[in-house]
N, C-alpha and C positions, 0 to 999 in steps of 0.2 A: 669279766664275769668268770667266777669261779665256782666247783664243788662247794658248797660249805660244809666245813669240818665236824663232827658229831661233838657237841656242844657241854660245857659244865653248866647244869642249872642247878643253883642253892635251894633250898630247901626254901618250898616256896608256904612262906608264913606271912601271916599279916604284919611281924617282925620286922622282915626280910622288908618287905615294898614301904616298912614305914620309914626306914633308913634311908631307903632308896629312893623318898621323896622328900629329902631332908635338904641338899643341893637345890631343886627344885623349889623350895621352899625363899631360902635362901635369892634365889633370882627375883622370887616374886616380891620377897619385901623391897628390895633393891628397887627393882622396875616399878610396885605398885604406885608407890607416893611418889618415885623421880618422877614420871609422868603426867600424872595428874595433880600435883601439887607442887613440889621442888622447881621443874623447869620452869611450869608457867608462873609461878610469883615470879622467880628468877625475871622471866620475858617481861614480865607487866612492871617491873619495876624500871628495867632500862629504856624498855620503849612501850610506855602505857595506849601510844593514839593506834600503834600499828601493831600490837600484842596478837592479832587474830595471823597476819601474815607472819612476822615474824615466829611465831611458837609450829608454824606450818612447815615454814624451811628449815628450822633448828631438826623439829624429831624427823623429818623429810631424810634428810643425808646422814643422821644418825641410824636410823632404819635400812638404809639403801649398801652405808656400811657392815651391821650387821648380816644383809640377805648375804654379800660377795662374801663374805669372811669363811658364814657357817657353811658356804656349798664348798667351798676351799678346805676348809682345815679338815670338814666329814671326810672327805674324799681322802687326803694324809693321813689322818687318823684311820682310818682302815687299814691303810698300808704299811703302818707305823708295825718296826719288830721291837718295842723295847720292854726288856723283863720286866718290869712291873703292869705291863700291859697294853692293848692299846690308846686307853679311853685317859688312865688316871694322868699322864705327864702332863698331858695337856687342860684337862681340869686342873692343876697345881700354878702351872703357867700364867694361863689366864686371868687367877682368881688375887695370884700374889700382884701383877702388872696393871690391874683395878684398881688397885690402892689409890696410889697413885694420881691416876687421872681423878675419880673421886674428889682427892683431897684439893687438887687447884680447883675442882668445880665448886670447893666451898671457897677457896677462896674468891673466885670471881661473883659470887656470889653475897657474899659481906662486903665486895668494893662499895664505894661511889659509886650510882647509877651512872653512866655515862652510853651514849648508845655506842660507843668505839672497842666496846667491850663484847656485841654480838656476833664478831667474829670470831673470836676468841671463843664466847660460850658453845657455838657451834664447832670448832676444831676439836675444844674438849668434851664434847657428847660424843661425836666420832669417835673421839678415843677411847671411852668406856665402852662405845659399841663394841668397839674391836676388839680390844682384850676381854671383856667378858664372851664375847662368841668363841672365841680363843679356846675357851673351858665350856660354853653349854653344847655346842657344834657333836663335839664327842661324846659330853653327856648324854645328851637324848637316846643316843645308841644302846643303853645301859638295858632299856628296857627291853627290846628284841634280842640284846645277847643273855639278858640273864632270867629273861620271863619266861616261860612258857607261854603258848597261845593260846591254850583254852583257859588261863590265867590273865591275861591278859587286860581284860574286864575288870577285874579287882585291884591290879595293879594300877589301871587308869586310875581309877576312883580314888587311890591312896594320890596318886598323881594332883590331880583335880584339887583333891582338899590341901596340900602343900599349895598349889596356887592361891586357894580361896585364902588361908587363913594367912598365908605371903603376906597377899595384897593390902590384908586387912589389916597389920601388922606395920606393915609398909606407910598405912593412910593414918596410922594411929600417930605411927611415931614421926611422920613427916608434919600429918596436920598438926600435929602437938607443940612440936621446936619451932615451925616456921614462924610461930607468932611469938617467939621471945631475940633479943636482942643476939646476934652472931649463933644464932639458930639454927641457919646453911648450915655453918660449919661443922656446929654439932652433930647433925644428922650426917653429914657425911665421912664424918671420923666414928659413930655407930655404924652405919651400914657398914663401912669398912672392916669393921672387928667383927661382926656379926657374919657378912659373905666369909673372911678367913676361916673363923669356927667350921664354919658347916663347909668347907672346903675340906678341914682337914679332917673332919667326923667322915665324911663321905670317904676320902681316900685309908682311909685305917677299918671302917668298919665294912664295904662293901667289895667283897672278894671277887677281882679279877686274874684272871690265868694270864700268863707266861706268852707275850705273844712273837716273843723269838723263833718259835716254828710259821710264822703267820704264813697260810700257803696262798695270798693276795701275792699278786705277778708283783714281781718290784719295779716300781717309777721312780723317776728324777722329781724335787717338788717341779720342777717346771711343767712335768709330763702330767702330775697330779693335776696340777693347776688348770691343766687344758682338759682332762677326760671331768675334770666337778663340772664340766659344763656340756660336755654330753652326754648330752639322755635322750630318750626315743620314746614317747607319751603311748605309740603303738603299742610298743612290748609291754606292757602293761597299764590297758586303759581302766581301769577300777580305779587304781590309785591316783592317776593322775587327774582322771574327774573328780575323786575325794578332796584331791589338793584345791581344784578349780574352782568347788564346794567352800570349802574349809577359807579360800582364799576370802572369796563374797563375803560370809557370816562374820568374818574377822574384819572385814572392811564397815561391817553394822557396829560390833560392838566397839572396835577404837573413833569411829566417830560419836557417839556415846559417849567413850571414856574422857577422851582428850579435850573436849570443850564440856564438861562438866562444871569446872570451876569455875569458867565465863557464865555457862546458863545461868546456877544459882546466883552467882552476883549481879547479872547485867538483865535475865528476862525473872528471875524469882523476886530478887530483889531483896536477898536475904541480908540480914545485917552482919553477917560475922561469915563471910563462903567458904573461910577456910573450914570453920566448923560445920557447915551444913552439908560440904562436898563430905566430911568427917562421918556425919552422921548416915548421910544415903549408903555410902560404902559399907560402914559400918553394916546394916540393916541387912544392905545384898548381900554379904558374907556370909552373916548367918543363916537366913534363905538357903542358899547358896548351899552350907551342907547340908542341909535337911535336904533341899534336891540332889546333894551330890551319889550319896550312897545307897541311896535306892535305885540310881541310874545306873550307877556303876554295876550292883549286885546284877542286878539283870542284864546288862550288854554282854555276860557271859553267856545267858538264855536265851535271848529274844534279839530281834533286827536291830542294829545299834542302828540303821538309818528313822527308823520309828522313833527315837527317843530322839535323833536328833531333832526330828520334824516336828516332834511335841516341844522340847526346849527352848524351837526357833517364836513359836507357834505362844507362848506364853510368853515370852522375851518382848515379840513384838506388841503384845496387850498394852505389859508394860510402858514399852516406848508412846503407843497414841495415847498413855495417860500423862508422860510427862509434857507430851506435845499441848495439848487442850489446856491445861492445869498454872493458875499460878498462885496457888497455895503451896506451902512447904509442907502441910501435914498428910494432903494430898499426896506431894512428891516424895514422903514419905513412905507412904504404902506400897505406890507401883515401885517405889527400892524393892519391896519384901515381894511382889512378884517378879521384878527382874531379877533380883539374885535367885529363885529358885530356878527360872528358865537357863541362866545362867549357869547356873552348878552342876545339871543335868548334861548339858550338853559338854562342861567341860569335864564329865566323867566318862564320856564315850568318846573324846574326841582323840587321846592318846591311841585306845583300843582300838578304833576304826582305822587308824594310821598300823599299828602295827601288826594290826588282821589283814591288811591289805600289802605291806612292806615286801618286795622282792627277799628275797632269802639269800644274800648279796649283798656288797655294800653300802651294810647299815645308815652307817653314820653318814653316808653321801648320800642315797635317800631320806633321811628322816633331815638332811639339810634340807633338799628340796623341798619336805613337808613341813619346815620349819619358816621357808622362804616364804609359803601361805599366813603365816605368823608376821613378819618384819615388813614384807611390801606392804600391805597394805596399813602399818604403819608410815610410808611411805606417803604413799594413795592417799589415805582419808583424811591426815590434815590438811594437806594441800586442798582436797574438793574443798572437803569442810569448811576451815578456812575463808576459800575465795568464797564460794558461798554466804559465809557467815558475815565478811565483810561488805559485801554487796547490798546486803541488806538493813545491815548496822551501819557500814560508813558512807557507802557506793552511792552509784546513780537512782538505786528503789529506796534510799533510805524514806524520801518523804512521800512515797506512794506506799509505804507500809506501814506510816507514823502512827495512823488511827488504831493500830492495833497492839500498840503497847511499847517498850524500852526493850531491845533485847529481842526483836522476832524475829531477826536471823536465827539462831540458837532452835526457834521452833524448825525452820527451812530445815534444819540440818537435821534433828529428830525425823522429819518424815524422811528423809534420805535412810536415814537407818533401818525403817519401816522395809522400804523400797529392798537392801540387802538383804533382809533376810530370805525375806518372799525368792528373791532369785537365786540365794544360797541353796534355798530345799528343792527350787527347780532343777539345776544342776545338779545336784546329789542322787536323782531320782535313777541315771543309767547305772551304777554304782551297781555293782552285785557282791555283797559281800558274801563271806563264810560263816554259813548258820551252824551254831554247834549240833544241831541234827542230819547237817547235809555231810559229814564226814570229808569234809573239807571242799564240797563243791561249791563253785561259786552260786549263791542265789539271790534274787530280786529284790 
């Protein structure tokens, strides 16, 4: 723990944060369709009877690598003296060492189905873990070093919408190639050229200071390695209930996300999933920023835990409509309420991380508020998942026959339900800093 140093803040424009979510952006198209669409065709093609476990331990250890990576490299990256900065080497690093993995993912991906290939598929998802956390780890830093805080709110929301229109972006162009012949591969030689872009826009156009005076104590990586892993939840419990928060609500939304593709095709029963998962996405995006910037304008004004409580609060409507429903026009609509509960919450959720953030080892806490992000990518397929199989293949397959193809997928919907409700439980000790309380913590 150190002084922190009196700081260079850029001229804080709606400019400035659009730049600055331009990296951001960039991950999200990457992550949005690898997730929800690229792996799982990927999984259901190799092993169609066992696609619910298998897709559970592929993003399982892919997630579990990302949590270790980004609490590691935060931690270096603070401590890092190199002239060009702390943040940028390692966004350079990372984004060029993606390539890479990437490109064998397309190729195992155009093989022969063969199941001798899912070990393989899961070594190289680790690998994209790893070197993209490599470069996001540091990133995320960007915004507590270069925002101001009573700014901070705006910049989320610039945040936010870089995610939403990622994602979107992400589901367009993944749902689009998956269905033409060597398709994988296309998709993965675009993302590739597409994360470089916005790697080297970010490193040229977002100004970092000189961090060869960096006054963080100097560590061995060995020493780094050991202190990314102590923390003390005491010294600052706001944050660390925020994370515990943020942890839950994120364990609703990726079980959601991640069998998406299965619901539509196996309980909707849609004829074409790659396009209906296409279109739901589609729908919550847009959603999605109509909630996002009105959320955002005001997390500068008013309780960002209010906005989350309402975002959870409309999110879950959503979810018991996809639950009940096996209409597509139906599941159509709760899209356009779930993306707007959506977009709201991921417009305060950067700000309530960085309104809470020790004023210290940035990039080693917004690891660990990142780590609320990746385990429960962990978590939720794995429940999910087993759950889902239980019910689709298990021992209740024929005690739940009468109620349709596919009601596992519902099971896992009301589990979603379940997170959120204990998300905003959890959030409630949370005292954040209301821009009227002149920085004291309030309720």
């Amino acid at each position: 723990m150190t002084t922190p140093p009196e700081r260079y803040y850029p001229p804080q424009k709606p400019s400035f944060y659009l730049r600055l979510s331009v990296y951001w952006f960039a991950l999200s198209l990457l992550w949005g369709g690898m997730i929800s669409i690229v792996i799982q065709h990927i999984v259901a093609q190799i092993s169609p009877d066992k696609k619910d476990i298998v897709l559970g331990w592929t993003l399982a250890v892919g997630a579990l690598v990302s949590t270790v990576v980004g609490l590691i490299i935060g931690t270096i990256s603070d401590r890092s003296r190199w002239k060009m900065g702390r943040r940028r080497p390692y966004i350079i690093v990372g984004s060029i060492m993606t390539v890479p993995a990437l490109l064998w993912l397309g190729k195992i991906g155009t093989s022969v189905p063969d199941i001798r290939l899912i070990p393989l598929l899961m070594f190289d998802f680790c690998l994209i873990q790893f070197w993209t956390n490599i470069g996001t780890a540091p990133y995320q830093a960007f915004v507590p070093d270069l925002v101001k805080k009573e700014n901070q709110g705006a910049a989320s929301a610039y945040m936010g919408m870089g995610s939403l229109v990622g994602q979107l972006g992400g589901l367009l162009l993944c749902g689009t190639l998956v269905q033409y012949p060597n398709g994988i591969m296309t998709i993965c030689w675009t993302l590739s050229i597409g994360f470089l872009v916005a790697m080297l826009f970010t490193v040229f156009t977002v100004h970092e200071e000189s961090a060869v005076e960096n006054p963080s104590p100097r560590m061995s990586t060995w020493q780094a390695m050991r202190y990314s892993f102590q923390v003390n939840p005491r010294e600052h419990p706001d944050f660390f209930w925020l994370i515990a928060s943020r942890f839950v609500i994120n364990m609703g939304f990726y079980t959601a996300t991640e069998f998406l593709y299965y619901y539509t095709h196996d309980t909707l029963r849609a004829a074409n999933a790659p396009k209906t998962v296409l279109m739901i996405m589609a729908i919550a995006t847009v959603s999605g920023l109509l909630g996002n910037f009105p959320a955002g304008i005001y997390a500068d004004r008013i309780s960002k835990k209010r906005i989350v409580y309402i975002a959870a609060t409309i999110t879950g409507v959503a979810i018991f409509g996809f639950l009940i429903t096996s209409n597509i026009i139906f599941a159509l609509v709760m899209a356009f309420i779930f993306g707007a509960g959506y977009g709201a919450f991921q417009a305060v959720d950067w700000a309530l991380a960085t309104n809470l953030l020790p004023d210290y080892d940035e990039a080693k806490f917004m690891g660990i508020w990142h780590a609320a992000f990746t385990i429960p990518q962990v978590l939720a397929p794995l429940i999910g998942g087993t759950v889902a199989y239980i019910f689709n293949q298990g021992f209740l397959k024929s005690a739940v026959a009468s109620y349709g193809p596919g009601f596992g997928y519902r099971v896992v919907l009301f589990l979603v339900i379940v997170y959120l409700g204990l998300g905003c439980l959890v959030l409630r000790p949370v005292r954040e800093r209301l821009p009227h309380s002149a920085g004291d913590p309030q309720e």
